[in-house]
N, C-alpha and C positions, 0 to 999 in steps of 0.2 A: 566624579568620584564613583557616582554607582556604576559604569563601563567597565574602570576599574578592577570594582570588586566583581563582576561578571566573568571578569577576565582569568581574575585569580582563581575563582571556584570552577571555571571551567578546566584550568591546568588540571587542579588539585585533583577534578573529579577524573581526568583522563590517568593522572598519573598512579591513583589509585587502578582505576582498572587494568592497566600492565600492570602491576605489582601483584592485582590478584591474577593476572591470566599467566605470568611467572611463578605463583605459587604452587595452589592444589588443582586448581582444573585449566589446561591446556590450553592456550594460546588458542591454537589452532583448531577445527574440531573438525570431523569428517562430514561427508554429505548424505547426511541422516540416516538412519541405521534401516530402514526399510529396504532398500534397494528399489527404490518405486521411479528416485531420479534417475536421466541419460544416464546410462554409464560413459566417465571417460575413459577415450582409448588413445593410451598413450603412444598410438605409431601416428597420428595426427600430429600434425605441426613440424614433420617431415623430420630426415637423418639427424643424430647425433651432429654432424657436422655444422647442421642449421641451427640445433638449437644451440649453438656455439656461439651464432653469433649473436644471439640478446646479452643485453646488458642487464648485468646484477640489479635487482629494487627489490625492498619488501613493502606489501601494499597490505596497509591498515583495514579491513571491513567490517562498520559495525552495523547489528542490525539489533530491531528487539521483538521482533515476534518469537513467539514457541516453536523451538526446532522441529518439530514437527510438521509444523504450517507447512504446505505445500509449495510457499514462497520460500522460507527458510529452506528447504530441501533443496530447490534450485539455484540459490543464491550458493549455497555450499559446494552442491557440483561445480559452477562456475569456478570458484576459486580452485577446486581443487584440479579441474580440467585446464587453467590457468597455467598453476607451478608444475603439473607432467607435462605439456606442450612445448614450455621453454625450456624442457630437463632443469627443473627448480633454479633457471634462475632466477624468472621474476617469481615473486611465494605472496601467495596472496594468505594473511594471516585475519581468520576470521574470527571475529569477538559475539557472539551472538547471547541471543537472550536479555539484552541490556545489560550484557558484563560491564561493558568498558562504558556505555552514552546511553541516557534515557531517551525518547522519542522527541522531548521538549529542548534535549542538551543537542540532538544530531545537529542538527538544521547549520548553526554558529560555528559545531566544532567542523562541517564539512568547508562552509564559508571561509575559515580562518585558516584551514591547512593543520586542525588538530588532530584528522584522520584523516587519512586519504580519501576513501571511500565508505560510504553507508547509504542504506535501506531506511526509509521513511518515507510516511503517508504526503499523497498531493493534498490531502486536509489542511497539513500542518506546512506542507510548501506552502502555503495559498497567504500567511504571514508575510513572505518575502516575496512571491511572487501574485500577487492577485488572482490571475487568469489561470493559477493553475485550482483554484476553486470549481471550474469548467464542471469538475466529475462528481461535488457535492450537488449539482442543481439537480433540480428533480427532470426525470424524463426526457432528459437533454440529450443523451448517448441513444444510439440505437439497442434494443432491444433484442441484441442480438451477439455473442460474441466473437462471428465473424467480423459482423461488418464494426464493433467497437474495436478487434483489432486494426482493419482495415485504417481507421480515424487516425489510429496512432501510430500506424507504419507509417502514413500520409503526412499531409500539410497541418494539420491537429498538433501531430506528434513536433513537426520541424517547428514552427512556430513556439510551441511550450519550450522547448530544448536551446531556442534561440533565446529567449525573454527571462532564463534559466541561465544562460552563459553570459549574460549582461550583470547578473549579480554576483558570478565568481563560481556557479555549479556547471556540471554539463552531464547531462541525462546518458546514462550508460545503456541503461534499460527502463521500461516501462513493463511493472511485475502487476498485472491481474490480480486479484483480492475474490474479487466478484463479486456477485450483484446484493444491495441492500434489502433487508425485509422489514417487517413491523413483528416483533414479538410481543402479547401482552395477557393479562391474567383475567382481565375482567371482562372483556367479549367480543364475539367475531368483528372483525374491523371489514366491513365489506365495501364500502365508500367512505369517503373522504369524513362526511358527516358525522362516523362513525366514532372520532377520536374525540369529540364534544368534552370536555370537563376531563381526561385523563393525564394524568402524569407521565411523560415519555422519553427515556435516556438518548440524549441526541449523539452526536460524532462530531458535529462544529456548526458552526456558524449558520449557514445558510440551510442545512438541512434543519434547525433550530426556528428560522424563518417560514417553514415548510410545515411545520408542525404546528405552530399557530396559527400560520392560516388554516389549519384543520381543525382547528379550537380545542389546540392540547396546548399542555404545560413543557417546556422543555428542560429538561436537568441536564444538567453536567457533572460527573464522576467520573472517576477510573473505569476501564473495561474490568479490574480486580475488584468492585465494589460492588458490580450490576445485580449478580445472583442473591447479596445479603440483602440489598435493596427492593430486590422482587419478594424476596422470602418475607421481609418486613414488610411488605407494604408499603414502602417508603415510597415506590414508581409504582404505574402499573403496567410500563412497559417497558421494551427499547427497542430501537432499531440496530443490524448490524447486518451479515452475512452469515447467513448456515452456517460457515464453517464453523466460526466464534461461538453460534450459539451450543453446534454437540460440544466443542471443547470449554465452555463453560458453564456447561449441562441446565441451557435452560428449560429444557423439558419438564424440568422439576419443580420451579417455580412460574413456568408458564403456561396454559393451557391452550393459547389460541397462535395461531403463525400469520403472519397475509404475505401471502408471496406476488409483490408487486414489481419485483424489480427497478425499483423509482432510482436508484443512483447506480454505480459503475465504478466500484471502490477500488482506487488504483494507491500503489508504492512507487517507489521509482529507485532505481541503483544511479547515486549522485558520487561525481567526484569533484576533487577540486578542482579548479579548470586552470589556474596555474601549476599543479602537480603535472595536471594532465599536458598541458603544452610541451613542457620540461620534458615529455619522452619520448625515448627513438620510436622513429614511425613504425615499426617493426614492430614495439611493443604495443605500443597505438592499435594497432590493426589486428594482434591478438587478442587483446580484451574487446575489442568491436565487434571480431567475427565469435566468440565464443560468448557473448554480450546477445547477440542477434539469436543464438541456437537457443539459449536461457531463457528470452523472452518468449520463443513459441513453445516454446516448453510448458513456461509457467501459464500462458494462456489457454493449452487444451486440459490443462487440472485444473485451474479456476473451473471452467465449463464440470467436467468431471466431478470433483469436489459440491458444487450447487447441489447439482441433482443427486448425488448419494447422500447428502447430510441432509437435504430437504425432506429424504424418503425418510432417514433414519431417524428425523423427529417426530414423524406420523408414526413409525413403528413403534417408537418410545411414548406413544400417546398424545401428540399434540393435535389438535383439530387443524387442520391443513385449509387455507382457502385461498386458492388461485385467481386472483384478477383475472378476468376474462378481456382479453385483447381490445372488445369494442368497447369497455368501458373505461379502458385507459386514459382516454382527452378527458375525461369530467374530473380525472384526480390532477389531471396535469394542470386544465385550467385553475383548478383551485388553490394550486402551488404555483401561481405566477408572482404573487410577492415577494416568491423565491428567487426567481428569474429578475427581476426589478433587483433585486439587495445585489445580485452577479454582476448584473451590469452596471449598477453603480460604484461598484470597486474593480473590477475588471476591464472598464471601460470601453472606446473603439477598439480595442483588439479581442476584447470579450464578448463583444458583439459579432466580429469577424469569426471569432471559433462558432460561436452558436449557427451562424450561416451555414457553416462551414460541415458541420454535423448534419444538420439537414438534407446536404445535398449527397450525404455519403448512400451508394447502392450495391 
């Protein structure tokens, strides 16, 4: 009975969000008003005559970050360099902002074929796929975002994409976030020790495992809660990525940053993989090949994005403290509880990526 009513509330809620992307704000939405994304050029995807031969589809995209995001921006180009390539046959119609699917509803509506396609966290994958938790562990990824791309061009990425299309999704793209920090209000976090007795807004699971072995408290809230929380004294911290933190200005209720880069915050562009089968190869290798420009894209702005919002909260006042390289291994060892909770839900195949990371050069 309760499947059921999952079921019914998922319609419900989809069917509402067409009704409102029908109403006052547009279905469709441009790729972001900056001009900061690729521009597409619509003489790509070759003559009038070629784009003749695609076959008509409209393809659902939902995501919920803030248009803005430098993910949202790229995810936008994509569709829109999409529907010029086929000359609008295939129309990739994007729903952002969590118009149509919350981040909790994506995951079921992509499984189910209640959207085509959507953007959501490997956090929230990591429910249905285990091993895609990989990007929550601490100090697991290279510290680097060559070589983290590198992982996911690779056997990393095939492997995740594979373990992904056994449950009914299949990895379009792998979209950069970028790298994790510790923001908090009560004092410089310099080592591990340092989190003793503090309150800290975690992102899921295992980075929650990560925090107590640092002998902090982990909370769970909305990313919409963190600032009233900090302001209140509710937390005395959180973790996230720069980006997050200028866009929801924690400068204001935090004074301290530690830029340790402990995770490697990844999205992923999921489709159905029954929708996906269902199309001519032609369209296939459309969204593949304009799928692959997307992700280097979004990969050199993550990079980009760190370093100017990192600056931008020292300018805004936040005391800045940069882990120094050689003392990386003493936070890493002390986050192996972290690594123990991965592998016990990820299993031999969670082990295999972890190997698998190490040997990347």
């Amino acid at each position: 009975m309760k499947k059921k009513w999952i079921g019914v509330l998922t319609t419900i809620s989809l069917l509402g969000g067409l009704l409102a992307g029908c109403g006052g704000a547009p279905a469709q939405s441009g790729a972001g008003g900056s001009g900061s994304a690729p521009a597409a050029n619509s003489s790509q995807g070759g003559t009038a005559a070629a784009t003749d031969e695609y076959q008509e589809a409209t393809i659902r995209l939902a995501y919920n970050l803030p248009q803005d995001h430098h993910i949202s921006k790229g995810i936008e180009e994509f569709a829109k360099k999409v529907t010029e390539r086929s000359g609008g046959k295939v129309k990739v119609q994007v729903y952002p902002a969590g118009q149509l699917l919350s981040d909790k509803e994506m995951n079921q509506a992509i499984l189910t074929g209640g959207v085509e396609m959507g953007v959501n966290s490997t956090t929230l994958w990591a429910s249905v796929v285990p091993a895609m938790g990989l990007f929550d562990v601490p100090f697991a990824l290279p510290t680097s975002y060559e070589l983290a791309g590198k992982a996911l061009s690779g056997s990393v990425g095939e492997k995740l994409n594979a373990e992904m299309e056994k449950k009914g999704a299949k990895v379009l793209l792998f979209a950069d976030y970028g790298y994790a920090q510790f923001a908090n209000s009560a004092r410089p976090l310099t080592k591990p020790e340092d989190f003793q007795g503090l309150k800290i807004r975690s992102i899921g699971h295992i980075p929650s495992v990560m925090i107590q072995a640092y002998g902090a408290a982990p909370v769970f809230m909305g990313a919409g809660e963190v600032y009233m929380a900090l302001q209140r004294k509710t937390i005395d911290g959180a973790t996230s990525g720069t980006t997050a933190m200028v866009q929801r200005k924690y400068d204001e209720v935090s004074k301290y940053l530690t830029v340790v880069n402990y995770a490697y915050l990844e999205f992923v562009l999921a489709v159905n993989k029954k929708y996906w089968d269902a199309l001519p190869p032609k369209t296939q290798e459309l969204l593949t090949t304009t799928a692959k420009e997307t992700e280097d894209w979004i990969r050199q702005q993550a990079e980009a994005e760190d370093k100017k919002t990192a600056d931008e909260l020292k300018q805004k006042g936040m005391e800045v403290y940069v882990v120094p390289e050689a003392e990386l291994p003493a936070w890493k060892e002390a986050a192996k509880p972290a690594w123990d909770e991965y592998l016990k839900t990820a299993g031999d195949l969670g082990k295999e990526l972890l190997g698998d990371l190490q040997n990347i050069k």
